[in-house]
C-alpha positions as CSV (number, residue, x, y, z in Angstrom):
1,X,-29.8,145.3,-76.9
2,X,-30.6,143.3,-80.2
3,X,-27.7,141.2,-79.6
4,X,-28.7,140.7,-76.1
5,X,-32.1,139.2,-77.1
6,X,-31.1,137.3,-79.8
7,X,-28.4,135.4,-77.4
8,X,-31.7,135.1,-75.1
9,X,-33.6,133.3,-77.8
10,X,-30.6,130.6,-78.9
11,X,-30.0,129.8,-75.3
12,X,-33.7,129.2,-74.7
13,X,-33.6,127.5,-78.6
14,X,-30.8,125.4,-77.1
15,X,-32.3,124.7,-74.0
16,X,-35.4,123.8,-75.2
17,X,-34.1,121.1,-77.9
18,X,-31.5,119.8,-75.0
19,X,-34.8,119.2,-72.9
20,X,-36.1,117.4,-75.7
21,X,-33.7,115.0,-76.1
22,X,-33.7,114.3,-72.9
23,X,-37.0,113.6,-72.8
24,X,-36.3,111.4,-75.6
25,X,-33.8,109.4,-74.6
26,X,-35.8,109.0,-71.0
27,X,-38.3,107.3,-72.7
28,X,-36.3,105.3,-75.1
29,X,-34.6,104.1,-71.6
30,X,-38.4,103.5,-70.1
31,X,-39.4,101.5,-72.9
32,X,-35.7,99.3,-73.1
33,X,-36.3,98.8,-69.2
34,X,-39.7,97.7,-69.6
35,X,-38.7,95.5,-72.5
36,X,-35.9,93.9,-70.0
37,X,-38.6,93.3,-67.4
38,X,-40.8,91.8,-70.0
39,X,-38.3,89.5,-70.9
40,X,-37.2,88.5,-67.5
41,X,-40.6,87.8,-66.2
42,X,-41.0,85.4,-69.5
43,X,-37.5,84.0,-68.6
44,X,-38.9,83.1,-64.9
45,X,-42.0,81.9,-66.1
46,X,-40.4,79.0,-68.0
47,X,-37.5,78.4,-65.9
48,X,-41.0,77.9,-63.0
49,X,-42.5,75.6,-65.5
50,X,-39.9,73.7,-66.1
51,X,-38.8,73.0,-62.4
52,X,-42.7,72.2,-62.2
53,X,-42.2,69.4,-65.1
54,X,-38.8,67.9,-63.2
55,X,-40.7,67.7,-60.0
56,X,-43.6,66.1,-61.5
57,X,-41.5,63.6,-63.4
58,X,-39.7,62.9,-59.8
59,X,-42.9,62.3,-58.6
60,X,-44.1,60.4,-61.7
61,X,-40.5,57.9,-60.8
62,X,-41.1,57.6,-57.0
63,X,-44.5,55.7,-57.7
64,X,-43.5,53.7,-60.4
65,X,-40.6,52.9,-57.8
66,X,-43.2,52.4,-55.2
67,X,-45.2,49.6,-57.8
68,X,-41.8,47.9,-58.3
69,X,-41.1,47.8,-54.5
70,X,-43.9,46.1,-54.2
71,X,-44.1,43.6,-57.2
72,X,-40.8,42.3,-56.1
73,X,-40.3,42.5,-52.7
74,X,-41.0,40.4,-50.3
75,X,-44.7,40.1,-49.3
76,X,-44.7,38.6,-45.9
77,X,-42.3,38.6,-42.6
78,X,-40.6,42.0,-41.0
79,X,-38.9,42.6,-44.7
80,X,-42.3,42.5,-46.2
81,X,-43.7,44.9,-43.7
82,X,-40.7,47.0,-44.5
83,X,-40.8,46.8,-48.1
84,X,-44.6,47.7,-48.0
85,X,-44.6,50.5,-45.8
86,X,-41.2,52.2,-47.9
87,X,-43.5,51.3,-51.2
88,X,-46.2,53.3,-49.1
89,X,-44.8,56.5,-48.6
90,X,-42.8,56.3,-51.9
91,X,-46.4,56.1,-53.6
92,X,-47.6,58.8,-51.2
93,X,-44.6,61.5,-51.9
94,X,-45.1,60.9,-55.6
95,X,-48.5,61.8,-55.6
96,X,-47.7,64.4,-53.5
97,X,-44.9,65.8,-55.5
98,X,-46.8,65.5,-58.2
99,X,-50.4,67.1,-57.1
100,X,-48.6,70.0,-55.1
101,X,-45.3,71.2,-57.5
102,X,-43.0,73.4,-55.7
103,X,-45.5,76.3,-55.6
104,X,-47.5,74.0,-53.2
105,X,-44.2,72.7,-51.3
106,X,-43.2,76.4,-50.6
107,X,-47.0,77.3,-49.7
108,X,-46.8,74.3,-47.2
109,X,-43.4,74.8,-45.6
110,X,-44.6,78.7,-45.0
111,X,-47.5,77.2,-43.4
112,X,-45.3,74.6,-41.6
113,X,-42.9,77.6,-40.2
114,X,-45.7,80.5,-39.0
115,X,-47.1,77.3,-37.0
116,X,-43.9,76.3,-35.6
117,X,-41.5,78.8,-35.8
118,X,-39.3,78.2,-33.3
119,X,-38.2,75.0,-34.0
120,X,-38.0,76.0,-37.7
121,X,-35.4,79.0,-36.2
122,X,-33.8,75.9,-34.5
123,X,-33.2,74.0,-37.5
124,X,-32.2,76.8,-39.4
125,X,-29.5,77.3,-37.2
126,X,-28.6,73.9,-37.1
127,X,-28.4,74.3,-40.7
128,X,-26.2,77.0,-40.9
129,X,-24.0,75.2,-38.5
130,X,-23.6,72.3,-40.4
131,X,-22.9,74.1,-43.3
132,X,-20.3,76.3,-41.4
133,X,-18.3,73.3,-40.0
134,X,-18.4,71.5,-43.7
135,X,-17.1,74.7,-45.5
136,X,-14.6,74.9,-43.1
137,X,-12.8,71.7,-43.0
């Protein structure tokens, strides 16, 4: 009967120190996961700033574009109306790639598609057509 109980008492010894390393390793896997996700979210954050930056500096290029469109370019005659309207919306998609960033591109393209969204089905399928008969060949 002694020997009984005292098996009792190391199995619930051993079971109770194999539950605490569980526990212990559980967290130590909580806190490495959370240290990943950290880490990732910092990752994203600066890979978004920096596609913010490029897009701004596109933007930042299409107007001084637009300015030299229009310094040198013809001013009068159907080429100067050409060459002043392109300088136009150059100037305009600058500012607007510039003001907006790709968070406000996506915000308006979201916008665009819940308006319209069956022509925005239609062209994604052209899309994926397009894509399908120039991955094919």
């Amino acid at each position: 009967m002694a020997n009984t109980a005292t098996n009792t008492r190391r199995e619930e010894s051993f079971t109770n120190k194999a539950q605490d390393a569980a526990g212990t390793v559980a967290d130590k896997a909580r806190q490495a996961a959370s240290n990943v996700a950290d880490k990732a979210k910092d990752v994203a954050s600066a890979v978004g700033e920096k596609a913010d930056s490029a897009v701004s500096s596109v933007g930042s290029g299409m107007q001084s574009l637009a300015g030299t469109i229009r310094d040198k370019g013809p001013s009068g005659g159907v080429l100067g109306g050409a060459a002043s309207s392109m300088a136009g919306a150059l100037e305009s998609s600058g500012r607007y790639l510039q003001e907006e960033g790709l968070s406000g591109m996506a915000d308006d393209i979201t916008g665009l598609v819940r308006r319209h969204p069956i022509p925005a089905i239609m062209i994604g399928i052209g899309f994926g057509y397009l894509l399908a008969r120039m991955t094919r060949s």
